[in-house]
N, C-alpha and C positions, 0 to 999 in steps of 0.2 A: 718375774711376774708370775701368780700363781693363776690358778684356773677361777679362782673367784673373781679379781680384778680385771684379767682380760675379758668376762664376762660383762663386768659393771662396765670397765671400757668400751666392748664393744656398742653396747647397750646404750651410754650416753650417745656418741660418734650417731646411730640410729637413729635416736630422737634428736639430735641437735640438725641430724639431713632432713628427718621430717621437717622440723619446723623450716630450715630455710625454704624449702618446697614450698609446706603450707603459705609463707611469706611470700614467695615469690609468684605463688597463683592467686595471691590477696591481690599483690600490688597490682598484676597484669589484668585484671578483672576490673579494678578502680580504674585503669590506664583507658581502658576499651570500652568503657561505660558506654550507653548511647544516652545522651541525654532526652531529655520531654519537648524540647525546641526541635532536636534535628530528628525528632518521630513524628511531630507535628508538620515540618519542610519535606520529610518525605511522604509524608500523606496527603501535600497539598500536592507535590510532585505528582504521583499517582493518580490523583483527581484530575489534574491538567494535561495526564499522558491522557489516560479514560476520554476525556473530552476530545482531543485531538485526533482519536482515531475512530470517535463517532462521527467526527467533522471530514474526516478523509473518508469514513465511508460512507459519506451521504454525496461527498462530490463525487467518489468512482460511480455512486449511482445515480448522478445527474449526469455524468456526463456518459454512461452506458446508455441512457436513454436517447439523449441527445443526437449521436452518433447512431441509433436505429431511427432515429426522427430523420436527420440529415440522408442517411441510406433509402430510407421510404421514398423521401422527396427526391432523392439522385434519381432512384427505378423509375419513377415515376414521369420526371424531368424526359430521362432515354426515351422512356414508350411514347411521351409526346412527341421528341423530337424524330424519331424513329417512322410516325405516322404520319407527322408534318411534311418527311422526305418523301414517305412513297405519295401522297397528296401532289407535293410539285413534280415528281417525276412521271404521276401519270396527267397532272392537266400540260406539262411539257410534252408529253407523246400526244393526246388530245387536239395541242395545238399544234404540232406538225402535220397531222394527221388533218385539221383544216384548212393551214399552210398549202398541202398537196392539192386540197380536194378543191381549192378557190384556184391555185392557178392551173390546175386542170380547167374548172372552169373558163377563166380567163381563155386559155391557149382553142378550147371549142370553142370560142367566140370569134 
């Protein structure tokens, strides 16, 4: 084999690896297409994720409120009940205190 032919040799061996490449990134490209139905499924996708996380954030923000409403009414509930105690625990001293003072009277009689 002279230096011509090894040359032509080499040379086809070259383009015949290009083309299987070129071939082969044909085919894998037809293979992986996306088609117009499953760009359409995932953009309904996306509209219905989009939606779904409007919809959870509008519950975290009902139920943040909620939860400051429920807290308001707790505080609020305490300070009643809190004002109600010292109410009975002083008309409780009040009425021992007239307890005392009638059967003192009583006892001077």
């Amino acid at each position: 084999m002279n230096r011509t032919e090894f040359i032509l040799t080499t040379a086809a061996i070259l383009f015949v690896a290009f083309l299987l490449g070129w071939f082969a990134h044909w085919l894998v490209s037809r293979l992986t297409r996306v088609t117009r139905s499953e760009m359409d499924e995932l953009d309904k996708m996306a509209q219905e994720l989009h939606e779904a996380e409007e919809t959870r954030d509008q519950a975290i923000t009902y139920q943040e409120q909620r939860e400051a409403e429920l807290t308001n009414q707790l505080h609020q509930t305490e300070a009643e009940l809190k004002a109600a105690m010292e109410g009975l625990r002083d008309a409780r001293r009040e009425a021992e205190e007239l307890r005392g003072f009638v059967e003192r009277m009583n006892q001077a009689l």
